[in-house]
PDB file of N, CA, C and O in Angstrom:
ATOM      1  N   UNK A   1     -10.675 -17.056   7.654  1.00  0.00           N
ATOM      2  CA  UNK A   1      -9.760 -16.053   8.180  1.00  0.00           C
ATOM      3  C   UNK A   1     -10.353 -14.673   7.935  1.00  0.00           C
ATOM      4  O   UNK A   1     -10.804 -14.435   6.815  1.00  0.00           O
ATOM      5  N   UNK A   2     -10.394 -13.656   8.976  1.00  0.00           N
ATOM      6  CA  UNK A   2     -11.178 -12.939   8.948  1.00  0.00           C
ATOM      7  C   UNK A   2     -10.245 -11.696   8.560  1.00  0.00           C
ATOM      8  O   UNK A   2      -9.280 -11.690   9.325  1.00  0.00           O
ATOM      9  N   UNK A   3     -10.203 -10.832   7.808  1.00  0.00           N
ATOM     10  CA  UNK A   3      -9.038  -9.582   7.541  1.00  0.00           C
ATOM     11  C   UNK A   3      -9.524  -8.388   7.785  1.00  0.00           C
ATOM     12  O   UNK A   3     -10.718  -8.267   7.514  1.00  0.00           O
ATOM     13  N   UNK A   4      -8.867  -7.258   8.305  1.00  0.00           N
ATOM     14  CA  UNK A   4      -9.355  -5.824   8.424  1.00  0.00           C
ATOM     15  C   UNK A   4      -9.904  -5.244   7.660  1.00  0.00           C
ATOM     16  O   UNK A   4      -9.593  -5.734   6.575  1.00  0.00           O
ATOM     17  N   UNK A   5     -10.858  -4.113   7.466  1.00  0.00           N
ATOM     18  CA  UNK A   5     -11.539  -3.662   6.142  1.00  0.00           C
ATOM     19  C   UNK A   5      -9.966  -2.740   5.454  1.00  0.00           C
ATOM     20  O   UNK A   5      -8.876  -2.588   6.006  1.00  0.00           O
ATOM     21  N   UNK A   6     -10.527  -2.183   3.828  1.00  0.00           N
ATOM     22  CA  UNK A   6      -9.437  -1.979   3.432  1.00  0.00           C
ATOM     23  C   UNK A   6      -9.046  -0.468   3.806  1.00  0.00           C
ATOM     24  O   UNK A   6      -9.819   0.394   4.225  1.00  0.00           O
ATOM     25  N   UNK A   7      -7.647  -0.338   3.556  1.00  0.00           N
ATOM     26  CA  UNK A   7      -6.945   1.153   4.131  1.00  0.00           C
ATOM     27  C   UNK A   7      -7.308   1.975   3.009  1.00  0.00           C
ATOM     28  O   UNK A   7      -7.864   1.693   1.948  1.00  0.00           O
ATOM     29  N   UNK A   8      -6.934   2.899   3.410  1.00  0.00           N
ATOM     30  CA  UNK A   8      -6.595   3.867   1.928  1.00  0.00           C
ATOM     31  C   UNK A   8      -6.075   3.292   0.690  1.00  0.00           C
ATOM     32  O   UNK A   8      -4.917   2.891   0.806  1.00  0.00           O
ATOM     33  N   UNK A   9      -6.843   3.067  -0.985  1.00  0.00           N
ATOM     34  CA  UNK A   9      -6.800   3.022  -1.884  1.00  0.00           C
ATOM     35  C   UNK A   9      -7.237   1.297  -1.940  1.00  0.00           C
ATOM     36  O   UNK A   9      -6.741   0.468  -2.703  1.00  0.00           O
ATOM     37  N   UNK A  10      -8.478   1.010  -0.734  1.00  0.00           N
ATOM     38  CA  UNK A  10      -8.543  -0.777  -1.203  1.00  0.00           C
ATOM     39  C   UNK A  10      -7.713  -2.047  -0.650  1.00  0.00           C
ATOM     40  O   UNK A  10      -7.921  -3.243  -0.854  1.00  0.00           O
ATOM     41  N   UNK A  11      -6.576  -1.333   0.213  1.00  0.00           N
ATOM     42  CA  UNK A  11      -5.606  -2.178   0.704  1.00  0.00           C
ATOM     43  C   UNK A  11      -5.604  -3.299   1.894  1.00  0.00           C
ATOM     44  O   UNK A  11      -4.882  -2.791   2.752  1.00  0.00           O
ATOM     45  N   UNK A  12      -5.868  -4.052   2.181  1.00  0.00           N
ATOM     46  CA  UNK A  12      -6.517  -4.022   3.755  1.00  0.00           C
ATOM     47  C   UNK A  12      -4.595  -4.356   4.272  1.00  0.00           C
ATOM     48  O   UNK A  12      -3.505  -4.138   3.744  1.00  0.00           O
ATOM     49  N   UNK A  13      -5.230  -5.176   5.974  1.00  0.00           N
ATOM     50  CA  UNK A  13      -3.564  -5.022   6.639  1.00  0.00           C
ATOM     51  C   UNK A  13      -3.052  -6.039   6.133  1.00  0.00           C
ATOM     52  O   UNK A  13      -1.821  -6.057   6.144  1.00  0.00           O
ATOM     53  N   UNK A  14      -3.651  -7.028   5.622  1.00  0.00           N
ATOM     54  CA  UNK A  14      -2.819  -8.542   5.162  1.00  0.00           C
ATOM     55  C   UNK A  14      -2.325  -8.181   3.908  1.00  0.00           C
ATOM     56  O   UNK A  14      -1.204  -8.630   3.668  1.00  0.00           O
ATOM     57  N   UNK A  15      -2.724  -7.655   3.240  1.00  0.00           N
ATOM     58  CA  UNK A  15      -1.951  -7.006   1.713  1.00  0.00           C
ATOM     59  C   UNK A  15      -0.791  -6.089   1.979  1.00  0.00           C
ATOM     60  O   UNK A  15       0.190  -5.923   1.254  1.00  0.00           O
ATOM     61  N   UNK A  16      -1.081  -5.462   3.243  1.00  0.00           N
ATOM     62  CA  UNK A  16       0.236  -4.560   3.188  1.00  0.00           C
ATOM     63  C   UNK A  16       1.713  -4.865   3.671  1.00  0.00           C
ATOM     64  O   UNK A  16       2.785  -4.290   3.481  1.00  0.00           O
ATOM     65  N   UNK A  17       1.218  -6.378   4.607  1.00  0.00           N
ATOM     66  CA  UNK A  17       2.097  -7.170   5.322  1.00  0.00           C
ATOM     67  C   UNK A  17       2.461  -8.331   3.934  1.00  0.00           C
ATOM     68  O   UNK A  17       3.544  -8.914   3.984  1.00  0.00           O
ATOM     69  N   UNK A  18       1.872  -8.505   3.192  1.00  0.00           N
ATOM     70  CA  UNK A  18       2.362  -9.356   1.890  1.00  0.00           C
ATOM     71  C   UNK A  18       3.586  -8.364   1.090  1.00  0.00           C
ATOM     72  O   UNK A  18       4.730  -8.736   0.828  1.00  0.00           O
ATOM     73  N   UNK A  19       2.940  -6.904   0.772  1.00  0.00           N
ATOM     74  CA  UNK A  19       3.836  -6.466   0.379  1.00  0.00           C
ATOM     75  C   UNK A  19       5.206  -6.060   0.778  1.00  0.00           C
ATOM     76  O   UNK A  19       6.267  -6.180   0.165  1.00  0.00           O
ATOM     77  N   UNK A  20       4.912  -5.482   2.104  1.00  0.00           N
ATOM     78  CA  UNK A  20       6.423  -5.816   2.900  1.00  0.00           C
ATOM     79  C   UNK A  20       7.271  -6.595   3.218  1.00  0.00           C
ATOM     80  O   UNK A  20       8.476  -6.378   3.346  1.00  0.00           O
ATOM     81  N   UNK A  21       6.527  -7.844   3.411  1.00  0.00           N
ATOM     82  CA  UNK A  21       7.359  -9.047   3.016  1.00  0.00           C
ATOM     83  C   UNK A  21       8.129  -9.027   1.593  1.00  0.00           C
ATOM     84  O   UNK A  21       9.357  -9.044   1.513  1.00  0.00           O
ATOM     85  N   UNK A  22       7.310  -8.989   0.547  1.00  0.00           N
ATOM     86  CA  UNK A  22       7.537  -9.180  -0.620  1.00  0.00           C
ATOM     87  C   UNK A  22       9.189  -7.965  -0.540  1.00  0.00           C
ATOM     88  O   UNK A  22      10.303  -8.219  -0.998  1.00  0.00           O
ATOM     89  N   UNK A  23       8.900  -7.164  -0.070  1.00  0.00           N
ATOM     90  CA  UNK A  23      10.444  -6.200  -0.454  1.00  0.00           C
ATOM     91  C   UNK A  23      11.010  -6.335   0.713  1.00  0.00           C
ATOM     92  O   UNK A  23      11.662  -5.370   1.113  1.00  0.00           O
ATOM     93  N   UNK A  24      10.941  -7.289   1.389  1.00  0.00           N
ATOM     94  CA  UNK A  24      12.209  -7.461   2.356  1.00  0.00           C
ATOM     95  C   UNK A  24      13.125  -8.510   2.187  1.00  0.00           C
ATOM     96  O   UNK A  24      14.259  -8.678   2.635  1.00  0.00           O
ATOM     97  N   UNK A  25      12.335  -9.253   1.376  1.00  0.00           N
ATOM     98  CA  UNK A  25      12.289 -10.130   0.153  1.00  0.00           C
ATOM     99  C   UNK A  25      13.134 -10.428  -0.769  1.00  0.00           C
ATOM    100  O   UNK A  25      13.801 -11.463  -0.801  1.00  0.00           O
ATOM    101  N   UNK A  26      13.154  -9.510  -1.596  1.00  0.00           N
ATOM    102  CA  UNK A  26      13.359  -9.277  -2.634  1.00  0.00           C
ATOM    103  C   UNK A  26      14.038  -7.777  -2.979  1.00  0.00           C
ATOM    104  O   UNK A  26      13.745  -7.084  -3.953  1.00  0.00           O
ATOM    105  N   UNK A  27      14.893  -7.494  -2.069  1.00  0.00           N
ATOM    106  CA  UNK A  27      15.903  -6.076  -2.640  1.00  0.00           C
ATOM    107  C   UNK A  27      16.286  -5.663  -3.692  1.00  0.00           C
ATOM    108  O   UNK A  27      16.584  -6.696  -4.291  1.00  0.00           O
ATOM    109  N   UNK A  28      16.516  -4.712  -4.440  1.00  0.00           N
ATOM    110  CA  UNK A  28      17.601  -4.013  -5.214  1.00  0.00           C
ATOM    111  C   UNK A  28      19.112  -4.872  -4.878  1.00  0.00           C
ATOM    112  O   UNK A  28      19.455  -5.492  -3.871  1.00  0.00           O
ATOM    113  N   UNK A  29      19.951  -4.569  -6.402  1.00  0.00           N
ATOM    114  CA  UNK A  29      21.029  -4.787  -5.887  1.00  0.00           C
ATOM    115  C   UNK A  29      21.246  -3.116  -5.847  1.00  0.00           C
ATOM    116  O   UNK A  29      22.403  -3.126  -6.266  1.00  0.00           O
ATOM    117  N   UNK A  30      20.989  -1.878  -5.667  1.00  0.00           N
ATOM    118  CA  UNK A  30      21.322  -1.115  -4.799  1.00  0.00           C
ATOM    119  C   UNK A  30      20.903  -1.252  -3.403  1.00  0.00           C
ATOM    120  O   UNK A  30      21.612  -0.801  -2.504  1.00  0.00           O
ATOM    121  N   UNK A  31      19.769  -1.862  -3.161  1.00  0.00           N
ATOM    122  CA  UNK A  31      19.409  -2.023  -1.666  1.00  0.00           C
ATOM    123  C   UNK A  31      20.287  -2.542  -1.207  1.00  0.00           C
ATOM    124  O   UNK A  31      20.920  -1.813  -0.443  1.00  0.00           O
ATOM    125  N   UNK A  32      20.761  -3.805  -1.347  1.00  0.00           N
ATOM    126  CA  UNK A  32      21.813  -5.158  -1.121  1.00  0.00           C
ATOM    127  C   UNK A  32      22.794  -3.951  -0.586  1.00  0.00           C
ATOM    128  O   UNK A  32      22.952  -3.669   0.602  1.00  0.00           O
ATOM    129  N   UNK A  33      23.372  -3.348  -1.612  1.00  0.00           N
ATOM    130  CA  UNK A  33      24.871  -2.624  -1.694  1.00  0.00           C
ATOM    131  C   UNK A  33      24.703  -1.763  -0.403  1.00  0.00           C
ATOM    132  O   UNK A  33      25.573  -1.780   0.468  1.00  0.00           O
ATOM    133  N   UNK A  34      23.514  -0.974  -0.287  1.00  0.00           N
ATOM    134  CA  UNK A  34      23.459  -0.013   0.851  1.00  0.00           C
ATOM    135  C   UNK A  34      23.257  -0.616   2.049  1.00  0.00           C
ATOM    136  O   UNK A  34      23.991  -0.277   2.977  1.00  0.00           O
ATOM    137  N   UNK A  35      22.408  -1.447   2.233  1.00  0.00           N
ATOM    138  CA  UNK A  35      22.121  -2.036   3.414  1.00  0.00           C
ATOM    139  C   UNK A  35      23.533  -2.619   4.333  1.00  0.00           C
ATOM    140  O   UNK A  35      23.719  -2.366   5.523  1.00  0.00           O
ATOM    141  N   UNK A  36      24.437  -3.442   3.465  1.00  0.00           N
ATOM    142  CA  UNK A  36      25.834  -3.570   3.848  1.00  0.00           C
ATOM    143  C   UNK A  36      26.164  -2.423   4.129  1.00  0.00           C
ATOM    144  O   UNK A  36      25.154  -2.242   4.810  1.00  0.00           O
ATOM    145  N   UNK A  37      26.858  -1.168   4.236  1.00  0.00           N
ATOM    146  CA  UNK A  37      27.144  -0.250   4.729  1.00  0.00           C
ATOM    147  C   UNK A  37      26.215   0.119   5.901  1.00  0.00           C
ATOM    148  O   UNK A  37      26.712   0.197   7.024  1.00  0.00           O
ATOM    149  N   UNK A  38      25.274   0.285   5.773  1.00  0.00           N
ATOM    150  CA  UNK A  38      24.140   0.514   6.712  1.00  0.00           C
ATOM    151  C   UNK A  38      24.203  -0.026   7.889  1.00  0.00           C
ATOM    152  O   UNK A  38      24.424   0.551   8.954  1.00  0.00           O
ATOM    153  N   UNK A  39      23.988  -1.271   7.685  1.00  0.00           N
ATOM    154  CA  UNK A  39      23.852  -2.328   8.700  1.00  0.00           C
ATOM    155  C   UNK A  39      24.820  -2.239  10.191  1.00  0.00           C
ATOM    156  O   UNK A  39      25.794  -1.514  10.393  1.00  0.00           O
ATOM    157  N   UNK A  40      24.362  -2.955  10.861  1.00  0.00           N
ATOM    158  CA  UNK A  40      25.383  -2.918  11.911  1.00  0.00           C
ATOM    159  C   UNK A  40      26.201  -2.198  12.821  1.00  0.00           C
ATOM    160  O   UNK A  40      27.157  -2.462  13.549  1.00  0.00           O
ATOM    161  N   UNK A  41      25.195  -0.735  12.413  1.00  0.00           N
ATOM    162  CA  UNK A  41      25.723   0.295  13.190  1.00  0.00           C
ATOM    163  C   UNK A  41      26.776   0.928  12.205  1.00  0.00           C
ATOM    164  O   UNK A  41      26.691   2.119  12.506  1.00  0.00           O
ATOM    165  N   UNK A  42      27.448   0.862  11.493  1.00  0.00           N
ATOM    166  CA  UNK A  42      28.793   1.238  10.942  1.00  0.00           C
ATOM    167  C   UNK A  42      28.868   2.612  10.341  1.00  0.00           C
ATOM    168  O   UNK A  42      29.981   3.136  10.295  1.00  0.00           O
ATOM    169  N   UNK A  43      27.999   3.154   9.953  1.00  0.00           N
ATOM    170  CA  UNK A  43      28.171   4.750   9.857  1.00  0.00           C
ATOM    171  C   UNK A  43      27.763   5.395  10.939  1.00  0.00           C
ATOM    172  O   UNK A  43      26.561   5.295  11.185  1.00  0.00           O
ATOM    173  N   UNK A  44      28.600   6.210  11.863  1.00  0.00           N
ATOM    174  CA  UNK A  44      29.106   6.675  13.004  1.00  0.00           C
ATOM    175  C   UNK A  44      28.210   6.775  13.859  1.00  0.00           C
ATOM    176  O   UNK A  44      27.665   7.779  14.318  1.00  0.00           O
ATOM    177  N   UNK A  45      27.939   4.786  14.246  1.00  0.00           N
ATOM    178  CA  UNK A  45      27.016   4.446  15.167  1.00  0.00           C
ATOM    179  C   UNK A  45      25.615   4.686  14.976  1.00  0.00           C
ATOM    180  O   UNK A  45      24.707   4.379  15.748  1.00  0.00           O
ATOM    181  N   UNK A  46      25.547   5.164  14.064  1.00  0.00           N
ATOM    182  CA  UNK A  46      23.696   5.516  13.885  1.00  0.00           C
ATOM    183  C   UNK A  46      22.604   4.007  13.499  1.00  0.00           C
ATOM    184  O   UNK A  46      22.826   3.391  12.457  1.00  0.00           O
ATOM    185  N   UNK A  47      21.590   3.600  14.348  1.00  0.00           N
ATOM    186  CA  UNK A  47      21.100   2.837  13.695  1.00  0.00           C
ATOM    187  C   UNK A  47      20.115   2.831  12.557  1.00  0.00           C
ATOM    188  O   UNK A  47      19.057   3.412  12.800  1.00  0.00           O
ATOM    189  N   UNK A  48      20.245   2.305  11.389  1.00  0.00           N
ATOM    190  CA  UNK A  48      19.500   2.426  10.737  1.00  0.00           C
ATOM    191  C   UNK A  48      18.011   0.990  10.315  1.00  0.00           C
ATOM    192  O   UNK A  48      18.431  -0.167  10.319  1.00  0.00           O
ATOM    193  N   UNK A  49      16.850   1.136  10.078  1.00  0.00           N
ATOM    194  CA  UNK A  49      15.985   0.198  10.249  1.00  0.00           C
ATOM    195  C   UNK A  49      15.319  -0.151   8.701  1.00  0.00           C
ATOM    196  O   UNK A  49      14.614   0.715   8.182  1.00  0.00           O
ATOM    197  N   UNK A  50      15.535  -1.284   8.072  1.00  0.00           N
ATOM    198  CA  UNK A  50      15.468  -1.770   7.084  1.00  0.00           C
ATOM    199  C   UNK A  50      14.040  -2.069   6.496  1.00  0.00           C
ATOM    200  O   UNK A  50      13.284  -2.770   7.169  1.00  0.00           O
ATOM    201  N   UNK A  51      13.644  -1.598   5.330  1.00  0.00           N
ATOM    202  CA  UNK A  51      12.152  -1.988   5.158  1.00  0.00           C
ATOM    203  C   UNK A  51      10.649  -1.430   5.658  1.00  0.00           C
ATOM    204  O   UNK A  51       9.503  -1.828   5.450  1.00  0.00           O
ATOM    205  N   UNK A  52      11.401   0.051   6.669  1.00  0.00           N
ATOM    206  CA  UNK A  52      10.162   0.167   7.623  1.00  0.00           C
ATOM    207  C   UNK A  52       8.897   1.259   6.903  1.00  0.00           C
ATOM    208  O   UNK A  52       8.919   2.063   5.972  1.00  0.00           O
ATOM    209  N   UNK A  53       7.918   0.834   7.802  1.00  0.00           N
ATOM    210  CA  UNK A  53       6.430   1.682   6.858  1.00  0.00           C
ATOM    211  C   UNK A  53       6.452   3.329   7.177  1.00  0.00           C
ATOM    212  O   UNK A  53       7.357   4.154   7.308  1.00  0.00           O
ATOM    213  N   UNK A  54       5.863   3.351   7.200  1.00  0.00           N
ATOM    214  CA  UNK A  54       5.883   5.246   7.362  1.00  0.00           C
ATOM    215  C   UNK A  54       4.299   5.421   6.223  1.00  0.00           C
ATOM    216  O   UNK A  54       4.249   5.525   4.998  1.00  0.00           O
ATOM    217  N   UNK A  55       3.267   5.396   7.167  1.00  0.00           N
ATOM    218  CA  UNK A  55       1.691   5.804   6.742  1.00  0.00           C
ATOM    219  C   UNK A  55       1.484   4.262   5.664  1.00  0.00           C
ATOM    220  O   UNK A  55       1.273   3.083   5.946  1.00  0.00           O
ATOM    221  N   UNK A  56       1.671   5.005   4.362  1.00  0.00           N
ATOM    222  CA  UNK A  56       0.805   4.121   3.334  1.00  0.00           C
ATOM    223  C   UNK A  56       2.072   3.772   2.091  1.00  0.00           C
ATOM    224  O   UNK A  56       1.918   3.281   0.973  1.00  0.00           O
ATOM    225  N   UNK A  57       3.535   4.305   2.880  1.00  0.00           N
ATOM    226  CA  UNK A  57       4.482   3.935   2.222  1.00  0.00           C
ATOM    227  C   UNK A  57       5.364   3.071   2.805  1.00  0.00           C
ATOM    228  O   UNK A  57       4.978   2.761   3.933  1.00  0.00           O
ATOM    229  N   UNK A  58       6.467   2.523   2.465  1.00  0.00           N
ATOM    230  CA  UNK A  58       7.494   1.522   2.929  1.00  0.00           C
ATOM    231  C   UNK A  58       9.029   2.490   2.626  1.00  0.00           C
ATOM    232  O   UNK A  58       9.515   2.916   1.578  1.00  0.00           O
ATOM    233  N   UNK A  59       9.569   2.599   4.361  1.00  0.00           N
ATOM    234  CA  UNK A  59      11.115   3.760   3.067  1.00  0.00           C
ATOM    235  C   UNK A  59      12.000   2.547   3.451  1.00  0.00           C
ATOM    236  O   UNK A  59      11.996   1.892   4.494  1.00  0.00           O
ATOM    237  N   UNK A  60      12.739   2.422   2.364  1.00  0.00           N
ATOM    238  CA  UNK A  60      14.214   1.442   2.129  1.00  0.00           C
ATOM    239  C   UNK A  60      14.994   1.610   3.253  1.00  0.00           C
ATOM    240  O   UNK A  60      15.310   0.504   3.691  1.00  0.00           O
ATOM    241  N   UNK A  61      15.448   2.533   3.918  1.00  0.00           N
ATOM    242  CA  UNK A  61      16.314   2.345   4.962  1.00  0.00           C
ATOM    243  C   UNK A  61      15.771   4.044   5.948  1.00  0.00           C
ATOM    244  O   UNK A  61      15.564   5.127   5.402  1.00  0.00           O
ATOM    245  N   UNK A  62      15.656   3.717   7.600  1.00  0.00           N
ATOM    246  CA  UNK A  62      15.084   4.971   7.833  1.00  0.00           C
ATOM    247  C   UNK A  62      15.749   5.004   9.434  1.00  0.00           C
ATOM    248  O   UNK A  62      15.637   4.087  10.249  1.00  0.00           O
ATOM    249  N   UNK A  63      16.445   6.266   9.649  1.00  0.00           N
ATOM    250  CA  UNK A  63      16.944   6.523  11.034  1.00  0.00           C
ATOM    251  C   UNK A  63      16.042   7.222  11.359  1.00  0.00           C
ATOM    252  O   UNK A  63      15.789   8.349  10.935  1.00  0.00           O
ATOM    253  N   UNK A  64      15.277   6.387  12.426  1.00  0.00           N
ATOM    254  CA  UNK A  64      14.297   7.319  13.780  1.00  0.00           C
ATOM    255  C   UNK A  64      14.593   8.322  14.314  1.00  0.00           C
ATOM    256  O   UNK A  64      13.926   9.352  14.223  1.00  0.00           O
ATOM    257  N   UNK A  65      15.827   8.184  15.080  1.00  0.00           N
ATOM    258  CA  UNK A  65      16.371   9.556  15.915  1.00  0.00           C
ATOM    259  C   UNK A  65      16.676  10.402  14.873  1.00  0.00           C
ATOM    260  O   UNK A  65      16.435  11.565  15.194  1.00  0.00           O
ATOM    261  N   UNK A  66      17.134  10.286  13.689  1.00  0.00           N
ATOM    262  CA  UNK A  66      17.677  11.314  12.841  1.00  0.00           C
ATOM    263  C   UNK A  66      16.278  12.168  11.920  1.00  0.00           C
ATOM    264  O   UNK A  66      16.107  13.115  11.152  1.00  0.00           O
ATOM    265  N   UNK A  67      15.701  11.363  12.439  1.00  0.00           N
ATOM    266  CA  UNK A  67      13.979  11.720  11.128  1.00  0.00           C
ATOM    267  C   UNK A  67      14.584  11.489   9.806  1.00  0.00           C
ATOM    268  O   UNK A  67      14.117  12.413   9.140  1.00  0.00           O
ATOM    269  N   UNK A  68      15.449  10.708   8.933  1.00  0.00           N
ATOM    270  CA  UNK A  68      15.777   9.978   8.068  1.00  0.00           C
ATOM    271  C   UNK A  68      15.733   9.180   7.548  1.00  0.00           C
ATOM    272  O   UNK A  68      16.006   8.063   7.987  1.00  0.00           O
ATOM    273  N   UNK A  69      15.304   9.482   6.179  1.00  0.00           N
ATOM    274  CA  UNK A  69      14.744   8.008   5.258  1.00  0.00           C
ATOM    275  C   UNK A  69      15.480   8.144   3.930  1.00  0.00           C
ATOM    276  O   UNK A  69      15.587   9.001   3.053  1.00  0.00           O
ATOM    277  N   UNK A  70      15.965   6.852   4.187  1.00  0.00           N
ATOM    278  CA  UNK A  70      17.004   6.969   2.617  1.00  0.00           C
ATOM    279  C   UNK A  70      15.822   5.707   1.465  1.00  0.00           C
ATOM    280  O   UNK A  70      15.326   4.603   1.695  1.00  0.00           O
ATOM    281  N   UNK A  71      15.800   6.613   0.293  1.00  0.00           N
ATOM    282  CA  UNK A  71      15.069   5.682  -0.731  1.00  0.00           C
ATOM    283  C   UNK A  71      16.286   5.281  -1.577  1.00  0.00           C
ATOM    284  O   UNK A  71      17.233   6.012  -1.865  1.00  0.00           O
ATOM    285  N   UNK A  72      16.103   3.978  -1.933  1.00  0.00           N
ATOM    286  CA  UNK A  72      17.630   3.603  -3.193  1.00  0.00           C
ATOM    287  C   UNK A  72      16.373   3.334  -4.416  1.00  0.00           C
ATOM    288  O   UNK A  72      15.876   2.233  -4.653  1.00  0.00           O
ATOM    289  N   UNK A  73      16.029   4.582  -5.077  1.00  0.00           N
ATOM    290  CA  UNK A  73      15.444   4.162  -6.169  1.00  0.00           C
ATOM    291  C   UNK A  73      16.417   3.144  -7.169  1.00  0.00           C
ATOM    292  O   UNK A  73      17.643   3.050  -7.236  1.00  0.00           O
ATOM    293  N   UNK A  74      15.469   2.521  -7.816  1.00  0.00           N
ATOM    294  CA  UNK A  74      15.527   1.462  -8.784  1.00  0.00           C
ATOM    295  C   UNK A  74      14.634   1.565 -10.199  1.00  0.00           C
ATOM    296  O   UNK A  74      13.661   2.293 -10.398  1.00  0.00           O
ATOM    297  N   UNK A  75      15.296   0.562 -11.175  1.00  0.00           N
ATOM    298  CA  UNK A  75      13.646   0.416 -12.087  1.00  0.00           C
ATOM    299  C   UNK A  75      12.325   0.114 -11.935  1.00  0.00           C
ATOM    300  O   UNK A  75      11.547  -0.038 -12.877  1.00  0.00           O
ATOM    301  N   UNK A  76      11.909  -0.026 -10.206  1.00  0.00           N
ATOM    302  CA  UNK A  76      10.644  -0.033  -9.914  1.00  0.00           C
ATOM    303  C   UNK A  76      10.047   0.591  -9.932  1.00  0.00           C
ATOM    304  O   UNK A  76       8.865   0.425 -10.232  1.00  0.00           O
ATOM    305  N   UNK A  77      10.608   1.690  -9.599  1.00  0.00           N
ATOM    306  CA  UNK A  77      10.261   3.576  -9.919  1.00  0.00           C
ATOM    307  C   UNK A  77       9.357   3.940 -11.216  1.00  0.00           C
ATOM    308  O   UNK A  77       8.364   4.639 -11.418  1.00  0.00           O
ATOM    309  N   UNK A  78      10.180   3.139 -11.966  1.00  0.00           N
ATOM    310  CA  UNK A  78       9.519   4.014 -13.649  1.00  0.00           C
ATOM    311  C   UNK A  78       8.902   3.864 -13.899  1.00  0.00           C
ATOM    312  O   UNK A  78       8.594   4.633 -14.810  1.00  0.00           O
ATOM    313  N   UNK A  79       7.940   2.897 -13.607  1.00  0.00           N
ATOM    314  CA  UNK A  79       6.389   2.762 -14.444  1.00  0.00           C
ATOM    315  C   UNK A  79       5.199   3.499 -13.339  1.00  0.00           C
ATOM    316  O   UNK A  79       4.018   3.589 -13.672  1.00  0.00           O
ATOM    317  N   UNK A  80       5.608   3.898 -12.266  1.00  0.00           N
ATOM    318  CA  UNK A  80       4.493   5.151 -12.029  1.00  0.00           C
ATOM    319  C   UNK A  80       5.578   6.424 -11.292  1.00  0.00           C
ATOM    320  O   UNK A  80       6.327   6.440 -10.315  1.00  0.00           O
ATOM    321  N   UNK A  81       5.285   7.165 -12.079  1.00  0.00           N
ATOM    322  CA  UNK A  81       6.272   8.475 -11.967  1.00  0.00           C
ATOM    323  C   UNK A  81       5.187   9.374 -11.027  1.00  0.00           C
ATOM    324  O   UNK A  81       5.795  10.044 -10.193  1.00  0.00           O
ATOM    325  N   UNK A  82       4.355   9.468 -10.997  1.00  0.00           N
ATOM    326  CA  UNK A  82       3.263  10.183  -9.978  1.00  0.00           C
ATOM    327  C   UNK A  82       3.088   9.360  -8.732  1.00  0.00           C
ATOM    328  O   UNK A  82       2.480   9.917  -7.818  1.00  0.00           O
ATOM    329  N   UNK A  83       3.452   8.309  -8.563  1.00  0.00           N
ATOM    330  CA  UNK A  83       3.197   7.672  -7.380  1.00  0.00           C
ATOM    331  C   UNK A  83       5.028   8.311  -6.711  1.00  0.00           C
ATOM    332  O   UNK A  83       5.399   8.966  -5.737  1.00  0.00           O
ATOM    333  N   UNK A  84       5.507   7.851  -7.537  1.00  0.00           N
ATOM    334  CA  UNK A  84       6.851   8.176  -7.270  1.00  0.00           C
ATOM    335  C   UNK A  84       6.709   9.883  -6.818  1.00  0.00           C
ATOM    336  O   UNK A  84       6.965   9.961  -5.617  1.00  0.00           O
ATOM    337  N   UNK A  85       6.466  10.907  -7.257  1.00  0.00           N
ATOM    338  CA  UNK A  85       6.575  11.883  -7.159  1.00  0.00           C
ATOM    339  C   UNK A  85       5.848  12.452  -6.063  1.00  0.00           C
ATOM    340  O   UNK A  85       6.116  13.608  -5.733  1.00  0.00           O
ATOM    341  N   UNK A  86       4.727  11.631  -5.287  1.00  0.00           N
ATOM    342  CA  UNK A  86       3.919  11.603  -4.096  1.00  0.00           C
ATOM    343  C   UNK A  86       4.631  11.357  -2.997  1.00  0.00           C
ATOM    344  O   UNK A  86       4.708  12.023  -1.964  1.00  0.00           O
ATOM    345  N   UNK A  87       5.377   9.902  -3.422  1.00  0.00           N
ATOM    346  CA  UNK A  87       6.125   9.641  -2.418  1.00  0.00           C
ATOM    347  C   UNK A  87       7.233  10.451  -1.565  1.00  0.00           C
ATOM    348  O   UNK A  87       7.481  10.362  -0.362  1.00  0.00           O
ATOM    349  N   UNK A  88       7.746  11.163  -2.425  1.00  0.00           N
ATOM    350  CA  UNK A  88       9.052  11.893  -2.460  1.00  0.00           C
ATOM    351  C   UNK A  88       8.466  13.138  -1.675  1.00  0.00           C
ATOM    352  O   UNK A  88       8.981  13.680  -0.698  1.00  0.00           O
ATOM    353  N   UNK A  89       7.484  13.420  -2.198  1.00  0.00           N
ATOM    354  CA  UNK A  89       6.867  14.948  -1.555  1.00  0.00           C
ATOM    355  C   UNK A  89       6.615  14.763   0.062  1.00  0.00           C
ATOM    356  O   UNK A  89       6.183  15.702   0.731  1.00  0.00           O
TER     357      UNK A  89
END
C-alpha cells in the first residue's frame, strides 16, 4: 500500500485520516453534550459539521456559512499547552 509523502510535522494523509477517525470516535463527554444541541439543525437552523479539518487541525464542531468553529476543550488539552495555544491563535 502505497501512502502520500508526509505533511507538515512528519504526518502523511493516512495518519491524519486515522486520527480523525480516532476523534470521531471517541468524543468528550462535553463533545457528546454539545453535539446533541448542535445536531440537527436545532439552533436557529444553522448547520453545524462535526469533526471537520481546517489545514493541520481538526475543530470539534464548525459552521461554514458562519466562519465558526466551536472547540469543547477537554483534558486532552493539558499536556501540550503550546500546541493548544497555536491552535487557538
Amino acid at each position: 500500500m502505497e501512502t502520500s509523502p508526509p505533511a507538515r510535522g512528519g504526518v502523511t494523509s493516512g495518519m491524519r485520516k486515522l486520527m480523525h477517525q480516532h476523534l470521531r470516535d471517541n468524543p468528550t463527554d462535553a463533545e457528546k453534550l454539545l453535539w446533541r444541541q448542535l445536531r440537527m439543525k436545532r439552533i436557529d437552523g444553522v448547520r453545524f459539521r462535526r469533526q471537520y479539518p481546517i489545514g493541520p487541525y481538526i475543530g470539534d464542531f464548525v459552521c461554514l456559512p458562519a466562519r465558526l468553529i466551536v472547540e469543547a476543550d477537554g483534558g486532552q488539552h493539558a499536556t501540550d499547552k503550546g500546541r493548544d495555544e497555536r491552535r487557538t491563535a
